[in-house]
N, C-alpha and C positions, 0 to 999 in steps of 0.2 A: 130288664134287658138280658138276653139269653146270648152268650159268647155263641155263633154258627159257624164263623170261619177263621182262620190264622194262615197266613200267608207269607211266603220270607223273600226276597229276596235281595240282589246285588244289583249295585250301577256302579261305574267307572266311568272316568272321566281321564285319557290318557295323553290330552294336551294342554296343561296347566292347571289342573286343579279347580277346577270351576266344580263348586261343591253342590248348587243347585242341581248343574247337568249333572250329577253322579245319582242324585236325588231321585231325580226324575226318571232316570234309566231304572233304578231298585224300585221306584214303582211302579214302574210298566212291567218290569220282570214278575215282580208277586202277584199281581191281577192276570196276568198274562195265563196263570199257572190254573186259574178258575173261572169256570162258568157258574154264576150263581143261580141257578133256575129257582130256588125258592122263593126269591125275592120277585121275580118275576111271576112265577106261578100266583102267586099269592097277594099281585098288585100291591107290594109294601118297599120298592126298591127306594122311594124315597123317605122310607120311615126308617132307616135301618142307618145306626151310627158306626162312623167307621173310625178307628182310632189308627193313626200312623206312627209309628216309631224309626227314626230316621238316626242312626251314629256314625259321626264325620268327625275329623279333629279338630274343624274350627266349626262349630253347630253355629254361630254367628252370623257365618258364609253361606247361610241357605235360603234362600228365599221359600219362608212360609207359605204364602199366598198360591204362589207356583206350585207348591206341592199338591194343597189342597184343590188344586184347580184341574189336578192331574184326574184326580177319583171323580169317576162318572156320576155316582149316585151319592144318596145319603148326607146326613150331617159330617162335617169331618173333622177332627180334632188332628192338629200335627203336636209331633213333640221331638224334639230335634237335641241330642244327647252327644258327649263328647265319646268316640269310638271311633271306628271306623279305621282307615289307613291311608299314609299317604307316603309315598316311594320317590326316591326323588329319580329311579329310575336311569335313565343317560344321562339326564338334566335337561336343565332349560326347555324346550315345548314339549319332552317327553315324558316332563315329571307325569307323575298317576295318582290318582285319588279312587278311593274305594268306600261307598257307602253300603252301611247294611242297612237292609229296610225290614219292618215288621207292619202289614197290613192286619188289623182286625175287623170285623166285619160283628156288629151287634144287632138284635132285632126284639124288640117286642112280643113276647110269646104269645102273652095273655089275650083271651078270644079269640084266636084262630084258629081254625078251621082243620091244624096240625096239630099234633101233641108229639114235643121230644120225649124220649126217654129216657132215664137215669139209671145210670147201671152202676 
């Protein structure tokens, strides 16, 4: 498997801390940021593993499934790390939660029809 994409991004969640929805927003953010046409061009959007990297302060509070259900394509590994941040803000329904997300995106190089380069 050939690393082709890396993606970052952030979700927030700015009425209680619901650590999922923060989740779920940081991964719409990083997918949002790429069109993968190789994957497409090349009929392998299902062959291609995508690895998520998810930092929250309580990683417990995330609903795995939810995440991976987020990502359109591919196989999808979550992994779900202590980071992230949480403000208590005004308080009470204005606490904030801030997740950092990292989308990877992997693919199969061998016999394809492409050749990457290596510089």
């Amino acid at each position: 498997m050939k690393p082709l994409i890396c993606e970052l991004g952030m979700g927030v969640d700015v009425h209680g801390h619901d650590y999922t929805k923060a989740a779920l927003r940081g991964i719409s953010d990083a997918i949002r940021h790429s069109s993968l046409t190789i994957f497409y061009t090349y009929n392998r959007a299902s062959e291609m593993r995508v690895d998520v990297t998810i930092a929250v302060c309580k990683p417990e509070m995330v609903d795995k499934e939810a995440v991976a259900a987020a990502l359109p394509h591919g196989l999808v590994n979550v992994e779900i790390v202590k980071g992230g941040l949480d403000d208590k803000g005004m308080g009470g329904k204005e606490d904030i939660t801030i997740a950092a997300v990292a989308v990877k995106a992997w693919l199969d190089t061998a016999n394809h029809p492409f050749k990457l380069v290596d510089r």
